[in-house]
Structure formats: C-alpha cells, structure tokens
C-alpha positions as CSV (number, residue, x, y, z in Angstrom):
1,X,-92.8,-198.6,14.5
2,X,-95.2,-196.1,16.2
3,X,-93.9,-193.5,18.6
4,X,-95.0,-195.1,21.7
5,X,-92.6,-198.4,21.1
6,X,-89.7,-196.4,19.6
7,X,-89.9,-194.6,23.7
8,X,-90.3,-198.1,25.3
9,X,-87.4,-199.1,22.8
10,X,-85.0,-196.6,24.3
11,X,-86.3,-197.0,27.6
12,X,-85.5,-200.7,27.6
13,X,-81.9,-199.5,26.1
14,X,-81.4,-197.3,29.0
15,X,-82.0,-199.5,31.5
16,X,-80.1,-202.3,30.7
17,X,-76.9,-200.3,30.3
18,X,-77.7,-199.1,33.7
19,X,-78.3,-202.9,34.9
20,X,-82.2,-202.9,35.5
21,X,-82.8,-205.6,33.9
22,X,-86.1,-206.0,35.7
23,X,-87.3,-202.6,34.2
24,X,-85.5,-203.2,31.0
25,X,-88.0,-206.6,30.6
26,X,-90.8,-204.4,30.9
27,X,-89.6,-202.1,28.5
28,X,-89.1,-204.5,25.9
29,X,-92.9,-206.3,27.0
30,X,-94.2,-202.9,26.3
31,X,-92.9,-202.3,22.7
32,X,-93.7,-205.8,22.1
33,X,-97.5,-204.8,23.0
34,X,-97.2,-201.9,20.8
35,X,-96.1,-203.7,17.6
36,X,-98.6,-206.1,18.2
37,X,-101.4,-203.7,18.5
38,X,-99.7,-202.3,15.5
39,X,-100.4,-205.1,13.5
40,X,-103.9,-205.8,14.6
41,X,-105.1,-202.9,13.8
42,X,-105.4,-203.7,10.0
43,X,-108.4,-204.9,8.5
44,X,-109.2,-208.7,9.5
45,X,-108.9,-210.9,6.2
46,X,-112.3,-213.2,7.7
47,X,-114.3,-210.1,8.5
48,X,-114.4,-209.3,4.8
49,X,-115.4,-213.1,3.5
50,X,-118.8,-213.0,3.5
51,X,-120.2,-216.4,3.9
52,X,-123.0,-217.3,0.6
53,X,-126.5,-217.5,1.8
C-alpha cells in the first residue's frame, strides 16, 4: 500500500470515530483510487502480445 492510501487510510479512521461519516466515505474513495492506480500501473499483459503479421 503506497503512502498516499496508508494517509487516506487513517484519515478515514479518524473521521469515523469522530462521526463524519461523510468525510470518512471520501477517505476511504481516496485510498480506493490509490490502490487501484497502484495496480494499474504494472505492465499490461495485451500490450506485450504482439499480434503475427
């Protein structure tokens, strides 16, 4: 987990103990971007199949 989403992570920790659930959602949206990006950021299995001429 990168830096960035670990912050939104306790962000989103924070404020649902405090009851902002409406900032706590955001949090969470925002570490869910992060691991996505993450994950995408990988080589791409159909960029390297090279179609046969």
């Amino acid at each position: 987990m990168s830096l960035s989403a670990l912050r939104f992570e306790e962000q989103a920790k924070q404020a649902a103990e405090q009851g902002e659930i409406t900032e706590s959602a955001k949090a969470i949206l925002a570490c869910l971007d992060c691991e996505r990006r993450m994950a995408a950021s990988g080589p791409q299995v159909l960029q390297l199949i090279k179609p046969r001429a």
